[in-house]
N, C-alpha and C positions, 0 to 999 in steps of 0.2 A: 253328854247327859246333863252335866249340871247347866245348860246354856238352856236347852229344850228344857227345863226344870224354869228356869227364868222367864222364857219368853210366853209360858203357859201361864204364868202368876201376872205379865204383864195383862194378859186377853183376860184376868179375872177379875169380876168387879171388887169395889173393896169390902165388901162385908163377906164376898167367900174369900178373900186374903185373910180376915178375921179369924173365919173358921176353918182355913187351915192351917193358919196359926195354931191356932187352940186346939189341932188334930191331932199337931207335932208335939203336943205337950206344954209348949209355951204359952205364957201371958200372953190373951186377944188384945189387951193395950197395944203392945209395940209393934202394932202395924198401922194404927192409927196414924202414925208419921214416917215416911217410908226411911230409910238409914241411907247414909251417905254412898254406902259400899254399892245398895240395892239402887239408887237413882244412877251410879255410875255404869253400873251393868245394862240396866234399862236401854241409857244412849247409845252403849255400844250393839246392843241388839237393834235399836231402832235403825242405827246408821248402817248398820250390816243390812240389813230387810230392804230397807230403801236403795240402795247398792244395786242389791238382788234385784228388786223388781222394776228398778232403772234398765239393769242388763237384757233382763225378760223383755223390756220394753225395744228397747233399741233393734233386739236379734229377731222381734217379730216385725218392725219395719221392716228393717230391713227384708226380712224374707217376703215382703208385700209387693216390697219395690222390682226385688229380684222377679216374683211372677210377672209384675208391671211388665217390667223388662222382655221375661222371654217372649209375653204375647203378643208387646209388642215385634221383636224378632219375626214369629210368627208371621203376624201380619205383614210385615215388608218382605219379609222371602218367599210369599206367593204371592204378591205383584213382579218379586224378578224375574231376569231372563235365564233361559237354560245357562248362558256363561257365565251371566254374574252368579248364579246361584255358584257355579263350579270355583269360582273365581272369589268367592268370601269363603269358600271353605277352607281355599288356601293360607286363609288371615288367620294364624293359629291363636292369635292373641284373644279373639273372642272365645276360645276355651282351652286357654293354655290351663298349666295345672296351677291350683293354690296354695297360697304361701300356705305352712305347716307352726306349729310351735317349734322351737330349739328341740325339744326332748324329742316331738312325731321325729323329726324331721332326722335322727341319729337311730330312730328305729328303721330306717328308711335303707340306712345304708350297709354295705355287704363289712361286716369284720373280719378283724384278724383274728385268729384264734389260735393258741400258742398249743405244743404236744400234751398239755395236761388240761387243755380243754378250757383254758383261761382267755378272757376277750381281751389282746394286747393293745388294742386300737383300731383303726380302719382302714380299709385299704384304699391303695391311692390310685385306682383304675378309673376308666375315663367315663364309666355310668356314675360311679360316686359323685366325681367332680359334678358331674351335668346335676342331678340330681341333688347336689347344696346349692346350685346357681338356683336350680327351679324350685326349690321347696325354703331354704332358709327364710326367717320371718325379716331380714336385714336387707336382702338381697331381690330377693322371689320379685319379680314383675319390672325389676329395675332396667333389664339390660333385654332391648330388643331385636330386631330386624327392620329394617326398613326398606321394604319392598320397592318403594318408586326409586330408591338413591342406590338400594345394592348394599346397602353399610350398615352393619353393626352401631348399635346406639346404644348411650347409656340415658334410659329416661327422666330419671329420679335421682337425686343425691344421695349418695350410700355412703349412713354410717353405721362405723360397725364399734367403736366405743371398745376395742383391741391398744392396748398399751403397745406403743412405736409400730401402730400400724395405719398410714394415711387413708385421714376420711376423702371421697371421691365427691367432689361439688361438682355440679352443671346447672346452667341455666334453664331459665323455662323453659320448657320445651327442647329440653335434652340435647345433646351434643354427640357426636361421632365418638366413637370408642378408639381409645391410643393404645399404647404400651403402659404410660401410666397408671391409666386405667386397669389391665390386667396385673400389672406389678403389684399393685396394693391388692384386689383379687386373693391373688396365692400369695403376699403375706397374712391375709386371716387367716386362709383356711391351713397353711400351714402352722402357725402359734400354736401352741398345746391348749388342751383341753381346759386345762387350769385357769390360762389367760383369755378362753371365751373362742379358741379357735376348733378344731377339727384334730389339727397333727397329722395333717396330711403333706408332703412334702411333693410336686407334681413339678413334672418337665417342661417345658416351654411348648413346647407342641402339643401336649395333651394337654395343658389349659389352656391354648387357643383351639382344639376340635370344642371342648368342652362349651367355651365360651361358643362357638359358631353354632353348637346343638342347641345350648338354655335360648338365644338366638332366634334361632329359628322356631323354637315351640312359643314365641312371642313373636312372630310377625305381624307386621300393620301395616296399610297404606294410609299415608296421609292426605294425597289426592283423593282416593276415592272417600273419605270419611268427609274432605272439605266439600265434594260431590253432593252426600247425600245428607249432609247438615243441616238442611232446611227442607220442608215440605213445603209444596208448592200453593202459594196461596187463591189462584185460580184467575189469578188478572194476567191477560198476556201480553206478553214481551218478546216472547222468543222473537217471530217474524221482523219482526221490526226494531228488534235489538241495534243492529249495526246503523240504521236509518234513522233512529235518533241519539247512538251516540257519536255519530261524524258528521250529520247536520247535509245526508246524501238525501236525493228525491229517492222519494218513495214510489218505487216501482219494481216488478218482478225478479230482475237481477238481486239488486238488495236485499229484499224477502229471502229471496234462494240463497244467500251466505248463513241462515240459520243452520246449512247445514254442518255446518264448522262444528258447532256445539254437540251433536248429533253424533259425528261420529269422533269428536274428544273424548265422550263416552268410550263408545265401543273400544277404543282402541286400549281403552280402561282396563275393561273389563275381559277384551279378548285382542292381546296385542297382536300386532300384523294383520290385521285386517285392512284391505285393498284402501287407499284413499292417497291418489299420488296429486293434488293440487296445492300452489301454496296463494292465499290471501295476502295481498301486497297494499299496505295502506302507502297512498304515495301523496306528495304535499310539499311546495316548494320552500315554505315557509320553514324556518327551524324553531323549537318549540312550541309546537304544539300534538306533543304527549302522543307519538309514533311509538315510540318505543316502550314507555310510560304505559299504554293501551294495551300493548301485547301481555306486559306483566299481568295489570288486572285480570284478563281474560283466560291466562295459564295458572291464576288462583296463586300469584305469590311463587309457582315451580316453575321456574324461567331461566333461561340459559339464551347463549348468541355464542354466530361461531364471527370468530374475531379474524381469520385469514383464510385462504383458499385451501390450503392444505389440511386446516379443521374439517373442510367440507368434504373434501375429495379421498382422506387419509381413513381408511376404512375404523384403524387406531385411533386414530387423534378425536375422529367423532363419535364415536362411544364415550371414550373420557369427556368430550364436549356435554353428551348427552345426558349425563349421570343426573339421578335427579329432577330432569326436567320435564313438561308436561309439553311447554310451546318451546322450540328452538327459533330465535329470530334472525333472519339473515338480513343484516340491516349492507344500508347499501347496495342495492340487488346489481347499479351498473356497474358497478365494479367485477362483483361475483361470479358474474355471466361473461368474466372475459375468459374463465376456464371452457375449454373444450365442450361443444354441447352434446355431445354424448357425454361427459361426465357428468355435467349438469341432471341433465335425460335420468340417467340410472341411477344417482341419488336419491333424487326426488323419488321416484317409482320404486325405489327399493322395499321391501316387507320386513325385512333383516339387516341384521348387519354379522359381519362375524371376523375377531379377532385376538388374540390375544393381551393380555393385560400387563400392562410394565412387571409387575411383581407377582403374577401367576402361573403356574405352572404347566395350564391348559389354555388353548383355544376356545372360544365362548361363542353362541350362538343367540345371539338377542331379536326376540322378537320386536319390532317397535311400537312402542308405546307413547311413543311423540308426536306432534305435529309439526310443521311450518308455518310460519309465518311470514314475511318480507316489509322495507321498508325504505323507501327511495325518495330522496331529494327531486331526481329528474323521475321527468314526464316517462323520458324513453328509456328504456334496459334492457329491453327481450331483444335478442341479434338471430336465435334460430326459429326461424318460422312454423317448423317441424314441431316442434316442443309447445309452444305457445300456447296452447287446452292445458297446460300444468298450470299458469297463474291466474288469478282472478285479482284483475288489478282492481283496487280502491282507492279513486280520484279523491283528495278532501276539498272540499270548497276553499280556495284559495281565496275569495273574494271575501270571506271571512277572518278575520282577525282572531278567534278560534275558531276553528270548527269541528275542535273536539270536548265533551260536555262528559271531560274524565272523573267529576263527582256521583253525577249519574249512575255513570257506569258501573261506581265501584258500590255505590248503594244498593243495583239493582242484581250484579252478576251471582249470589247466589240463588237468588228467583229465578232466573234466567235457567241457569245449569238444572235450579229443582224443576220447571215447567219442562226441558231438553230430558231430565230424564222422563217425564211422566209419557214424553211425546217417543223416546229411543224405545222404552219397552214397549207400549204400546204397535209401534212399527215391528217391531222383533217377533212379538206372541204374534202377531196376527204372522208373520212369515219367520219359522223357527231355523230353518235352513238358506246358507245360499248366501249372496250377499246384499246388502240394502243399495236404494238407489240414493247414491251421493254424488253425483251426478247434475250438474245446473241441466235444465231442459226447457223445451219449448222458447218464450220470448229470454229468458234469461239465457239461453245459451247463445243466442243471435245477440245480444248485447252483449255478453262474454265474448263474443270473436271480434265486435266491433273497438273495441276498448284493450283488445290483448292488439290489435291492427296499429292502435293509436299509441300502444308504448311503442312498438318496433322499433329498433336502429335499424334504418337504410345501411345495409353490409355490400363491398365490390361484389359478391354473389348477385344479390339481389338486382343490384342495377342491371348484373349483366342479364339476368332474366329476363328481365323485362325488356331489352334490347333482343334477345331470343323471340319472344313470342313477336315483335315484330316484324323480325328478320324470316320469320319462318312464312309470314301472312304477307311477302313479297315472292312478286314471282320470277321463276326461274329455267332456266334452259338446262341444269347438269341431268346428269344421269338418273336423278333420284329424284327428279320431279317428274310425278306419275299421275298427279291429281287434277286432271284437267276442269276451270271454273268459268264458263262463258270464254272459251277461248284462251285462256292463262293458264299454264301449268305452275305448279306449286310442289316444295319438297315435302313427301311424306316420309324419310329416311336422311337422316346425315349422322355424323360423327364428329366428336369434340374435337378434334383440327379442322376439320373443314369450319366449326360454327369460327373459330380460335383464329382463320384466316381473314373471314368473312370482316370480323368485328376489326379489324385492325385493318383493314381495307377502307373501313369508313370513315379511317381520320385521314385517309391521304397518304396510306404511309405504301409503297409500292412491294417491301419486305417486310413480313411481320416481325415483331419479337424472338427473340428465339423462344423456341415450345417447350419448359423446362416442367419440371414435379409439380411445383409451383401453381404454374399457369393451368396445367390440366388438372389440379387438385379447386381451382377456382372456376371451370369452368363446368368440371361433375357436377360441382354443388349445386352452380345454381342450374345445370338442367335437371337437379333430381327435386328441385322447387316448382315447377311445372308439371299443375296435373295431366296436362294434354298429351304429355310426352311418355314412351315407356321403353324400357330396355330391349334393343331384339338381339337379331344373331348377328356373328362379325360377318362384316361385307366389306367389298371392296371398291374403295374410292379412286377416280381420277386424280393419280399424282401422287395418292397417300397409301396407296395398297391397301390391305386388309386391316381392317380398324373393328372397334366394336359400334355397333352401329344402334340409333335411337330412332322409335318409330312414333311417329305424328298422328295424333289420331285425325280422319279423316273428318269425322263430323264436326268438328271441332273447329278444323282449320276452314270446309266450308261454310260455316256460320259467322267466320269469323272475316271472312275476306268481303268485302263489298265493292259493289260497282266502281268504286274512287281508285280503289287498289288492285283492280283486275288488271291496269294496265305493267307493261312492263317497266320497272322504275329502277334506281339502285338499291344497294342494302342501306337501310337507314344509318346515321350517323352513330358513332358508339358517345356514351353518355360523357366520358372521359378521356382525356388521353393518354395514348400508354402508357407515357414515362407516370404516370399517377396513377395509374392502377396498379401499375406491379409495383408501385411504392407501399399502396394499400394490401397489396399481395403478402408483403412482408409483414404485414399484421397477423396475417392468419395462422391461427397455432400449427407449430411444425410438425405435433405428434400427430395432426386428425389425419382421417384416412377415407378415401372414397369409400361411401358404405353402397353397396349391390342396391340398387332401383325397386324400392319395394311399393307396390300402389298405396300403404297405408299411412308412408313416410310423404306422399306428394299433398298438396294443396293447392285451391284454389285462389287464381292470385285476380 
């Protein structure tokens, strides 16, 4: 009353201060000069007012910016795709709950209440806990989830101003949450009331669920926020991204590696989505920013697997993967000395799934990663089967760099903002089904030429090609039926009879003996041979019933000409045997004839 009494005499001019002076009964003089008491009042009402309508001020930006905001929101979630819409809903952090005052935030919680109906304190059940993690004004917004890593964080420095109870520092950009961490936790909230805590007293397991739920109702991706960070300024880059920053000709293959970017996205925003190719920057030179390149391009979320076992180890590469956006397999000829069906089903894999050193369950991870590669040598691909997986990138050697990694790193989030403008776009227009990521047309015919020119020459290979020789001579056995201007030709043999043949051509009168070995090298390479395919067992002179391989006919006549009609020997073999089967012993001892399938064969 007496304030509002003051602040009413301040809004009055001085001659009605006069007269109501003079109303009160007192002398109209003594206002002529205002009194010490009255000037001091005055300020403190001014600085109160001012205060006020500071506060007024600040809570109505803010609530401008907050609209700013949603409509902005708005606007970007009807440009998204059905998954990323699905897929930000998961990111609870955009409407987790808000921090409360101290007092909300004790109305919030369930009490104790004693037989006479007296409030003893609160109880220490595991909604309480969650619900001081989510609501205290010290705490609220501090400790999140981190969706691309898997790990609990702590974002902010939490102090909590608790006598012997330790304040919680992290760096910018927050830090993974320890033990520490939760030890100082439930030292607050257990301090008594007195000393600014709770009086809660909670068990080690119920303040880590507690800690894992405040957590979770603050989930964030940091990849996809570094994603959609910028808006696209409408200069393009995408296509031509990789063509000027490796200093590659510009032509349809290189265009077509935009799509890396593309479905980096997607796998964003809908992990396991189909995409089994890896980008191999290859460069003989060292330093010049292979690996360096892959960072920028994974946005800073980057990982490499450091041994065969990280790759192959269903375990080891999840932990490998934590966190990462690109995985880089640096080294690729090394890598590729694993088994190519391991290799094979990596790469192609959608998932992974295994248990975790310190978990209790088996985990089922969709992937949300990509590959990438990076090789010294020219050559590294050994199965020819596989080889549509890489998309090698040759760097100009002839350049002293010919990687322009300032570029890069200036231009990658334009780059990622023009990939998303281009991924939704592709998506709404096809909301179902998979996109085509996929090189086509002249880039796929440079993609085989260039997956051709990494190959390592393998004892398979050679002998293939000592096969399709051998078959386009002609022959007098049993299983030459194909008669070509008078020559007959085998359309039928089996891997001992080829396994004879070849060792006949160095002079040798008794082959090798015919071990695991030798017919695990000689499946392979007849299942390298498109022209060839599995038939039924038949029975050879000399060797009995074998399983028998059939010739296609059109094939073999297109392929024999006037030069070679006549009768001749079997062509020489490329090697000789004591070196092949030296090279024999190279081949991994787990691999296993796989059954002749037309999709596994190619054209040599």
């Amino acid at each position: 009353m007496f304030f509002n009494i003051i602040k009413n005499l301040l809004h009055c001019s001085f001659s009605d201060r006069i007269s109501i002076r003079a109303g009160l009964g007192g002398p109209a003089t003594i206002w002529e000069t205002p009194s010490k008491e009255e000037n001091i009042m005055a300020k403190v009402v001014k600085d109160e007012s001012r205060e006020q309508n500071a506060h007024i001020g600040d809570d109505f930006d803010a609530m401008l910016d907050k609209l700013d905001a949603d409509q902005d929101a708005a606007a970007e979630r009807e440009l998204m795709t059905q998954d990323e819409r699905e897929y930000v809903d998961q990111l609870t952090s955009r409407n987790r709950p808000d921090p409360v005052s101290r007092y909300d935030a004790e109305g919030l919680l369930d009490a104790m209440i004693n037989a006479k109906g007296k409030v003893t304190g609160f109880k220490g059940g595991l909604h309480n806990l969650t619900t001081i993690l989510n609501r205290d004004p010290k705490i609220a917004g501090r400790i999140g989830f981190n969706v691309l890593s898997g790990q609990v964080v702590v974002l902010k420095s939490i102090k909590f101003g608790v006598r012997d109870v330790p304040d919680i520092f992290v760096p910018h950009g927050g830090a993974d949450f320890n033990k520490r961490h939760e030890a100082a936790l439930s030292a607050y909230i257990a301090s008594s009331e007195e000393n600014g805590g709770y009086g809660i007293a909670a068990t080690s397991q119920t303040m880590e669920m507690a800690i894992l739920n405040a957590a979770q109702m603050n989930a964030f991706d940091p990849l996809y926020d570094a994603i959609t960070s910028q808006k696209w300024d409408g200069v393009p880059r995408l296509d031509t991204a990789f063509i000027r920053w490796f200093s590659l000709e510009d032509n349809e293959y290189h265009r077509q590696l935009h799509k890396f970017f593309l479905v980096f996205i997607e796998r964003r925003v809908k992990p396991g989505v189909k995409f089994d190719h890896v980008p191999v920057l290859i460069g003989r030179r060292q330093g010049t920013y292979k690996s360096a390149s892959i960072e920028v391009i994974s946005l800073g979320f980057y990982s490499e697997i450091r041994t065969p076992q990280e790759f192959s180890d269903p375990k080891k590469l999840m932990e490998t993967t934590d966190g990462a956006a690109i995985v880089e397999l640096p080294e690729l000829a090394a890598l590729m000395n694993l088994h190519h069906n391991v290799v094979k089903s990596t790469i192609s894999s959608k998932k992974d799934r295994a248990r975790g050193a310190y978990s209790r369950y088996a985990e089922t991870r969709m992937r949300a990663w990509l590959m990438m590669g990076t090789s010294n040598d020219g050559q590294f691909l050994r199965d020819p089967t596989g080889n549509r997986r890489f998309w090698p990138i040759y760097l100009n050697d002839r350049l002293e760099m010919p990687t322009d990694i300032e570029t890069m790193r200036n231009e990658i989030h334009q780059v990622y903002a023009e990939a998303l403008v281009r991924y939704r776009e592709l998506r709404n227009a096809q909301p179902t089904g998979d996109l085509e990521y996929q090189l086509t047309g002249e880039a796929a015919k440079t993609a085989s030429e260039l997956q051709g020119r990494a190959l390592v020459e393998t004892p398979e290979q050679s002998i293939a090609g000592w096969l399709s020789e051998w078959l386009c001579t002609s022959s007098t056995d049993k299983w030459a039926t194909l008669d070509v201007d008078g020559s007959s030709y085998r359309t039928r043999f089996c891997v001992r009879d080829a396994f004879n043949a070849y060792h006949a051509g160095v002079g040798r009168e008794v082959a090798p003996d015919y071990d695991q070995k030798s017919a695990r090298a000689f499946s392979t390479a007849i299942q390298l041979l498109s022209h060839v395919s599995i038939g039924p067992k038949s029975r050879f002179d000399g060797l009995g019933t074998q399983q028998s391989y059939i010739v296609d006919e059109d094939w073999l006549r297109a392929s024999v000409t006037p030069a070679n009609t006549q009768t001749k020997a079997a062509p020489q073999a490329a090697v000789a045997p004591t070196d092949l089967r030296d090279e024999w012993e190279e081949v991994e001892a787990a691999s296993k004839v796989v059954p002749l399938r037309k999709a596994d064969r190619v054209e040599f």
